[in-house]
N, C-alpha and C positions, 0 to 999 in steps of 0.2 A: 762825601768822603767814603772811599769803598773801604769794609771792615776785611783784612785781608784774615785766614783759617791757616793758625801753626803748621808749618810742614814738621809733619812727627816720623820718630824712627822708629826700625822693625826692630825685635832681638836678634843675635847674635849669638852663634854657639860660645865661640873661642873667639879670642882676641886675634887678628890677621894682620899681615904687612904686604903692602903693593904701593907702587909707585903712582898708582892712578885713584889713586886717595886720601885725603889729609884727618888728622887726627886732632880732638878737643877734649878737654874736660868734660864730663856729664855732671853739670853742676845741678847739686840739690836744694830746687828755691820753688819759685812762682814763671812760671813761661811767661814770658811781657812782648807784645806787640805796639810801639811808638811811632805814634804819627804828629808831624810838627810840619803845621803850614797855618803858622799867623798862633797859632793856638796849641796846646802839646796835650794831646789824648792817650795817656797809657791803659793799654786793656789786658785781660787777661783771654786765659785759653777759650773761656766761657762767655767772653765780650764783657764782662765788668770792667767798669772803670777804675784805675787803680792810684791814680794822682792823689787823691785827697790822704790816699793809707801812707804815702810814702813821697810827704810833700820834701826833703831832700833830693826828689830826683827832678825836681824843677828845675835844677840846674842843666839838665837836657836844650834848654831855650836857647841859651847862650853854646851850643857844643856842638850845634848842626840847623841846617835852615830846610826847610821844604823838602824832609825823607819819610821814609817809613819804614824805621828800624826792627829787626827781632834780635830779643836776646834772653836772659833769664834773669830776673830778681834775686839775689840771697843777699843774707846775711854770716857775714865773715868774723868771727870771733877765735885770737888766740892762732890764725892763720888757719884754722879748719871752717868750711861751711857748717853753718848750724841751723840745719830744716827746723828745728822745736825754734827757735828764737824766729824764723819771717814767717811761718806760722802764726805765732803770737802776733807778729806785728799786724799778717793779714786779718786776724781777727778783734783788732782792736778798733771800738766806735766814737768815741767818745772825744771831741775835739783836743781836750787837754792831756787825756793819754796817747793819742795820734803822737803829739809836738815832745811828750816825754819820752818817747820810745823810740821816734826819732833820734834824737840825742843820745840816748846808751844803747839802743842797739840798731846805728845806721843800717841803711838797706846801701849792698852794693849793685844797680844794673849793667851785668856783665853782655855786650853786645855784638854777635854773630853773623850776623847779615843784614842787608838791606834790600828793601822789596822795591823801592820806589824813590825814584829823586825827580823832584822838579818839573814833579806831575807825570813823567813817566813810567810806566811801570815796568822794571827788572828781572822779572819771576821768571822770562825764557832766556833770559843771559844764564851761562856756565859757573859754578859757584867761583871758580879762582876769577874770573873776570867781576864777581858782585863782592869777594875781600877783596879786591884793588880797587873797586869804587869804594868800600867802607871804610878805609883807611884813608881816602881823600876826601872824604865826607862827614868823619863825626872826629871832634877832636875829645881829646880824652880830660876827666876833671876830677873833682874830689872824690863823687859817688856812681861815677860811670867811665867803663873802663871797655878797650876794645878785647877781645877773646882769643887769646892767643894759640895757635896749632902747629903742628909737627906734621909733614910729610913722607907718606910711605913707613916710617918706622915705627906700626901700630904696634907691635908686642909690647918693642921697650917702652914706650910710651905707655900703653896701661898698668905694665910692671911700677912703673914709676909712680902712676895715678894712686895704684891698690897702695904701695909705701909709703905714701903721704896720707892714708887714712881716705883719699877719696871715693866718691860711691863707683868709678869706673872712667869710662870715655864714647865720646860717639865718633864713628867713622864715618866719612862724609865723601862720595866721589867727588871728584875735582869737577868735573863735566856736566854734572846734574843740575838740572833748571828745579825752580823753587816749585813743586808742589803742596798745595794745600793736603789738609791729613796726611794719612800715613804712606812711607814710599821707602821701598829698597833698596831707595839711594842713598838712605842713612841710616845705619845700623850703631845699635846701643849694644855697648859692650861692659857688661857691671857683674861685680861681686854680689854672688846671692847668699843673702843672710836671712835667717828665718828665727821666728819663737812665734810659741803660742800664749797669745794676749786671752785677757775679760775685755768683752764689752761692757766699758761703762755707763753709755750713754749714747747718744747722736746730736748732728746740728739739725738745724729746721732746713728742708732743700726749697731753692729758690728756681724761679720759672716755672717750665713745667715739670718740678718735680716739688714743687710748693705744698702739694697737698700728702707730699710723706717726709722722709727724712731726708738729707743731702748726703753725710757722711757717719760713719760711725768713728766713736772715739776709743779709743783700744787703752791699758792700760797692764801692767804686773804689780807685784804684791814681792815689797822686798820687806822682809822683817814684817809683815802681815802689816805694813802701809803702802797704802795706792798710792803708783805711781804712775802718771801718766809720761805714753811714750809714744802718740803720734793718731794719727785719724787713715780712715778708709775711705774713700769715695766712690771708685774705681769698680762697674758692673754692680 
């Protein structure tokens, strides 16, 4: 099985409109790469396996045969994604809180592209040509949904993102073959929100960074109790 490396996007100044571009939500969750042939491996950006954390999305088996999907993990609470709630879930070990957490707070995997069907691989097809294979290739179920976008009319489109409370949008050329890492042909277009946190604490970092910390945990102080509001990884 080849481990295929997220195609990620560049910043963005301002939000643009072109007809040679289509427009997504910038959903706040877990990047998940799915591969289903005979067996269903969900990984993360970091090659972890993510099936056992998020055994509702087992239903992927029955929703698509021999691909290899990219898309994002969240959790949907109340109609807004909620990063602290698939957080929690990503961090949760223990067999019997997995199956609890599961149940009140399902994971949705929201799904954007596909790399590979049928053993061949997609990555130099045009993205509008790999959403018309993905749309005939993954049907949609309880906890896995296809990703729906707008073309050319990127403003309104993030206007409309920012009024529903979401973190922004990515723009996507129509024309762009799938590169692994980062690439110009898809720009992240988001609301920037800042405060200044305490570090409380950190995780233990795994592989090669096993022998320091992995993330730090950031939190504020409302009414002079800690309150925790999110982790750092990132550099």
């Amino acid at each position: 099985m080849i481990l295929y490396k997220p195609m990620l996007a560049r910043d963005a100044d301002s939000p643009f409109s072109s007809p040679e571009w289509i427009y997504e939500v910038k959903w706040d969750g877990i990047r998940a790469i799915s591969y289903l042939d005979g067996v269903l491996s969900i990984r993360s950006r970091s090659g972890k396996e993510l099936v056992e954390k998020f055994p509702e999305l087992e239903e992927l088996r029955d929703l698509a045969k021999n691909v290899v999907l990219d898309g994002e993990i969240v959790v949907i609470r109340e109609g807004k994604v909620d990063f602290q709630a698939i957080m929690k879930r990503n961090q949760a070990n223990s067999q019997k809180e997995i199956e609890r957490l599961s149940r009140t707070l399902p994971a949705t995997y929201i799904v954007f592209d596909i790399l590979e069907k049928n053993g061949e691989s997609l990555v130099d097809k045009p993205l509008n040509e790999r959403k018309t294979m993905l749309k005939g290739s993954l049907r949609e179920g309880r906890y896995v949904v296809l990703s729906d976008f707008i073309e050319g009319q990127g403003e309104a489109y993030y206007t409309a993102a920012i009024r529903r409370g979401l973190e922004g949008v990515i723009a996507k050329r129509k024309l762009s073959r799938y590169e692994q890492g980062r690439s110009g042909s898809w720009l992240k277009i988001k609301r920037v929100r800042s405060c200044d946190c305490v570090v409380f604490g950190y995780t233990r970092g795994e592989g090669s960074r096993e022998s320091t910390f992995g993330a730090l945990l950031l939190g504020l102080y409302d009414d002079g109790k800690a309150v925790y509001v999110g982790s750092v990884g990132t550099g």
